[in-house]
Structure formats: C-alpha cells, structure tokens
C-alpha positions as CSV (number, residue, x, y, z in Angstrom):
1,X,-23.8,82.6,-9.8
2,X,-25.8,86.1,-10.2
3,X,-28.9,86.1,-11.0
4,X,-29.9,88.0,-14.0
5,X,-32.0,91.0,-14.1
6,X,-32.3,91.9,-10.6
7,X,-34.5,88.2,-10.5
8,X,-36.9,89.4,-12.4
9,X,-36.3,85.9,-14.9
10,X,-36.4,83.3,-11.7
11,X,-39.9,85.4,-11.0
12,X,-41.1,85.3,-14.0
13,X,-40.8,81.4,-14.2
14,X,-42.5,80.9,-10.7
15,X,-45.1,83.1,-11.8
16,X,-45.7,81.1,-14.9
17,X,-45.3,77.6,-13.1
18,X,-47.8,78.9,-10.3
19,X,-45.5,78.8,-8.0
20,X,-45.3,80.5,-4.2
21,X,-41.8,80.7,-2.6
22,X,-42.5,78.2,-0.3
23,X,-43.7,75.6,-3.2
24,X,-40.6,76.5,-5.1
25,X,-38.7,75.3,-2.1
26,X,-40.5,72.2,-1.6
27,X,-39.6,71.7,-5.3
28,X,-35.8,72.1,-5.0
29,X,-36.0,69.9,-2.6
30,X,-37.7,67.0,-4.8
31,X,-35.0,67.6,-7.5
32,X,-31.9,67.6,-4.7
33,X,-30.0,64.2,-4.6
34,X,-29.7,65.2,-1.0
35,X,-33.1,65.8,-0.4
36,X,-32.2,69.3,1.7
37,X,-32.9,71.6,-1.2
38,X,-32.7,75.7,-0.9
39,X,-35.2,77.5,2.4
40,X,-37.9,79.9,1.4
41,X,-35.8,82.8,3.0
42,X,-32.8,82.1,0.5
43,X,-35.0,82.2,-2.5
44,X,-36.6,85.1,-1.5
45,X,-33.3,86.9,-1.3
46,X,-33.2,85.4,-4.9
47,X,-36.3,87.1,-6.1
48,X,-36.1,90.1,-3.8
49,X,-35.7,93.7,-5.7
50,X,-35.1,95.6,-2.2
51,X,-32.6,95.5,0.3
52,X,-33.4,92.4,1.2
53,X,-32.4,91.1,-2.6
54,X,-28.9,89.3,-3.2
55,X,-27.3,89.3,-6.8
56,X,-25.4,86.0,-5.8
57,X,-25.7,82.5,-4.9
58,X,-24.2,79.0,-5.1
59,X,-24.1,77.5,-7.8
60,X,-25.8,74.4,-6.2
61,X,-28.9,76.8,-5.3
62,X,-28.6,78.1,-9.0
63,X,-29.2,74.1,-10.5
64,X,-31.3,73.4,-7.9
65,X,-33.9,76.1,-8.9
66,X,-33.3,75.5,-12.4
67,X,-34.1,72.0,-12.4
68,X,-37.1,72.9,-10.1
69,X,-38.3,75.3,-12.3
70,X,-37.7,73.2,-15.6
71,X,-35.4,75.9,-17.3
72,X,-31.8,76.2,-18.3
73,X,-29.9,77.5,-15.2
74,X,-28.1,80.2,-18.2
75,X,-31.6,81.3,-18.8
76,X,-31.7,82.7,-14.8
77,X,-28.7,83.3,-13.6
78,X,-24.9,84.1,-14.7
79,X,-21.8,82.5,-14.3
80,X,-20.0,85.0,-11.7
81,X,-16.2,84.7,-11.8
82,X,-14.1,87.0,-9.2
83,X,-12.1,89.3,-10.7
C-alpha cells in the first residue's frame, strides 16, 4: 500500500483521534486478530515527511491502522501494484 499524501491523511486522523504514535500502536494492536499489531517505529516511518518517511507498507499495517483509526483504509493509503 502507499500512503497518500506524503501521510499527511493517517496524521491528520491521529491528530483528530488524539492520538500519539505510541497510542496508535497500542490501538492496532487491540484491533489485530493476532494481537502483535504494527511498532511505534513503523508508523512513524508512516507519518514521517523526512528521510526517515516511507511511501509503502503492507497491506496488513495499512488495515490495521485503518481499523485503529476508524477510517476506510482508501481514505489513507493507495493500493500500490508493481509495474
């Protein structure tokens, strides 16, 4: 998946949810079957807008953020296909 607008949507959400990095990790992992969910450091590449900032992810992390952050995963990220 790749994330739209340089993150800027995905920090927009958290900021309107009131949520911190780490809580929004805590979150993915209360809405993860598994119960792992996705680390603070790999959703702050997510939101990052320096070098540290990656335009892709899985599309596991993508749901999982998604469902944490109560929004359709289309309205944060976009399906990446390889060309």
């Amino acid at each position: 998946m790749h994330r739209l607008d340089n993150g800027r949507n995905i920090r927009d959400a958290m900021q309107t949810a009131g949520l911190s990095i780490e809580r929004l990790s805590e979150k993915t992992k209360e809405v993860d079957p598994a119960g792992y969910g996705i680390s603070p450091s790999a959703i702050g590449h997510m939101v990052a807008t320096g070098p540290s900032g990656r335009d892709t992810c899985s599309r596991r992390s993508a749901d999982l953020v998604a469902l944490a952050l109560e929004k359709p995963v289309l309205e944060l990220f976009a399906i990446h296909s390889p060309t």
